[in-house]
N, C-alpha and C positions, 0 to 999 in steps of 0.2 A: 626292444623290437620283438613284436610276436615271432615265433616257427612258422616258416614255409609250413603249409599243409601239401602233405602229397598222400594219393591214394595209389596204392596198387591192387592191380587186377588180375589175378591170377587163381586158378584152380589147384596150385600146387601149395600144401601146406608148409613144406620144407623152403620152395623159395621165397615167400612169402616172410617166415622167420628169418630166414638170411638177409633179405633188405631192409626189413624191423631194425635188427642186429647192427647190419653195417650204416645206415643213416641217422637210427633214430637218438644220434645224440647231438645232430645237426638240423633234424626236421622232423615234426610230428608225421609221422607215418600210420594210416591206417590200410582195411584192406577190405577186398569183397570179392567173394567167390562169381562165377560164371552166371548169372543172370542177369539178361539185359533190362527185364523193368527196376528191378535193383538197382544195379548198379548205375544207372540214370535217376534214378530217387536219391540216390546216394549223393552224385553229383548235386545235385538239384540241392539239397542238404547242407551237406558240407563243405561246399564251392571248396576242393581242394584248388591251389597252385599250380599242382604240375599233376600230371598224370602217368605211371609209369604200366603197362598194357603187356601181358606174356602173351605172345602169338603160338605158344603151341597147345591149339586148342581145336577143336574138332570139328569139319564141316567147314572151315573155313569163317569159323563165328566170330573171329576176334578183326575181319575186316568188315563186315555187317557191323559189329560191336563198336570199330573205329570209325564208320561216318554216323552210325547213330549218335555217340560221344561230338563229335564235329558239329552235329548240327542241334546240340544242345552248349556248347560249349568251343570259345574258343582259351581253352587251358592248354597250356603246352603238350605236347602228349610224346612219350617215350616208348618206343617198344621195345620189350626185352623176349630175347631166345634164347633158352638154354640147352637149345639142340645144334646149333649151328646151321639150319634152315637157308639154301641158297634162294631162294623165291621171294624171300621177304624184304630185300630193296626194294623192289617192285612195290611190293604192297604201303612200305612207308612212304614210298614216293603219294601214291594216290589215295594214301589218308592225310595227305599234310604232316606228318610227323613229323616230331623236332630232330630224331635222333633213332638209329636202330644199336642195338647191343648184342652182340653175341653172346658164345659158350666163352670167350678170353676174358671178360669183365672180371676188372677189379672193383673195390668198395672206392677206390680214389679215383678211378675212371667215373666210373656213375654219378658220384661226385660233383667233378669236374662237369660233366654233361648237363647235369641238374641246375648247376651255377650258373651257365651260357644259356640253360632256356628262361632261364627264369629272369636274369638279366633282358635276354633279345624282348621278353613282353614286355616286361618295364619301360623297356625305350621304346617299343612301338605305342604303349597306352601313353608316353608322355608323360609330364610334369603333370 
């Protein structure tokens, strides 16, 4: 059975390598910095699986970023914080996201998280 493909989106190069680190011997991980034509060519590309999305990002771009991704894609979509960001239920709620992640996240939390969306699309595409 092929790797999950999963992309993350994040402008931080250090978390970027952390989720590399703690997935990638479970899931082809790639990544791409903050640009929305990019990173919708990227999609477009390499139809990742799942999508894992860092909200702390400037202007409010990464909820612009989440319905543009939505209405190119429905990939499960994760957001991750590593600020602890109270506003950002809010925002996964009205991007449809699978899942929000805080500053607590373990590599077996994320994990687990990734397993259940990936799972929940399976069964809604069906047999």
């Amino acid at each position: 059975m092929a790797s999950k493909k999963i992309l993350v989106v994040s402008r931080d190069a250090n978390v970027v390598s952390l989720l590399k680190l703690g997935l990638g011997r479970d899931f082809e991980v790639s990544a791409v910095g903050i640009n929305e034509q990019g990173i919708l060519a990227v999609i477009s590309q390499r139809k990742p699986d799942l999508i894992i999305l860092e909200i702390v990002m400037p202007r409010g771009q990464e909820i612009i970023l989440g319905l543009r991704i939505r209405q190119l894609s429905e990939v499960p979509l994760i957001m991750l914080s590593v600020s602890g960001a109270e506003g950002v239920k809010v925002r996964k709620l009205s991007l449809e996201a699978r899942d929000f992640l805080g500053e607590n996240l373990t590599a077996p939390a994320l994990k687990e998280q990734i397993q259940e969306a990936l799972s929940a699309q399976a069964q809604e595409k069906g047999p």
